[in-house]
C-alpha positions, 0 to 999 in steps of 0.5 A: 548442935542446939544451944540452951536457948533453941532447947528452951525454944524445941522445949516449949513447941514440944510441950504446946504439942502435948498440950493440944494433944491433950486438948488444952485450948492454947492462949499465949506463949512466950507471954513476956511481962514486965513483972516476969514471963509464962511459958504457955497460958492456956485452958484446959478440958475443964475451961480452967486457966493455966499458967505452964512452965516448960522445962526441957533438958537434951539428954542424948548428949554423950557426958550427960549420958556416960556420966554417973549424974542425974540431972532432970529438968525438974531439977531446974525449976528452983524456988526463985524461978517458981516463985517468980512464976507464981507471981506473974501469974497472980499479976496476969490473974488479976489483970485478966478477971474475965479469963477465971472461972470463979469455981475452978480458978486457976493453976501453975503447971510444970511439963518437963521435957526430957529431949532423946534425940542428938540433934532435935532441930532436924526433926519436925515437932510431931516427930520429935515427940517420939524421942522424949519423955515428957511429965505433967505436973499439975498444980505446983 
């Protein structure tokens, strides 16, 4: 049974999948700074730098399922996390002048994940995208 850590992890392989998908050329994941950390920088069709947020919630679990209460993984990006986001990003930015292009800078993106299968550790990524929701938020 997968924990909140290898859901956050399953989360994170699901979301650079749909990325690559969609064509974003992956630079960094896990991208772990003293100042905060960036799930996935990455560029997307139109070469801008992207900063993504991954969240990833398992909803095949029977009290998540039988229950009247709604949760969304977009729910679990609260304000502090998303400021923390947004300031590790400037930081990296800043560090970083050459990954920015000065006409279309860059962007904080969210990609929430809801995971639809029991046991999502058995499956391979590609096959697992088959069980989930998955919703893009660009620009957050």
């Amino acid at each position: 049974m997968a924990n909140n850590i290898t859901i956050g992890q399953i989360g994170e392989d699901i979301a650079s999948q749909y990325l690559l998908n969609n064509k974003y050329d992956l630079l960094s994941r896990s991208a772990r700074y003293p100042w905060g950390e960036i799930d996935i920088i990455a560029r997307d069709r139109q070469g801008v730098l992207v900063f993504i947020e991954v969240k990833a919630l398992k909803v095949f679990h029977t009290s998540v399922k039988h229950s009247n209460i709604c949760f969304t993984p977009e729910e679990n990006l609260h304000s502090s996390k998303l400021n923390k986001v947004k300031r590790t990003a400037s930081l990296y930015a800043n560090s970083h002048p050459n990954l920015i292009d000065e006409d279309r800078g860059w962007r904080i993106d969210l990609v929430a994940i809801e995971i639809q299968h029991e046991n999502p550790e058995s499956l391979s990524i590609k096959e697992l995208i088959g069980f989930c929701q998955i919703r893009h938020y660009e620009n957050i």
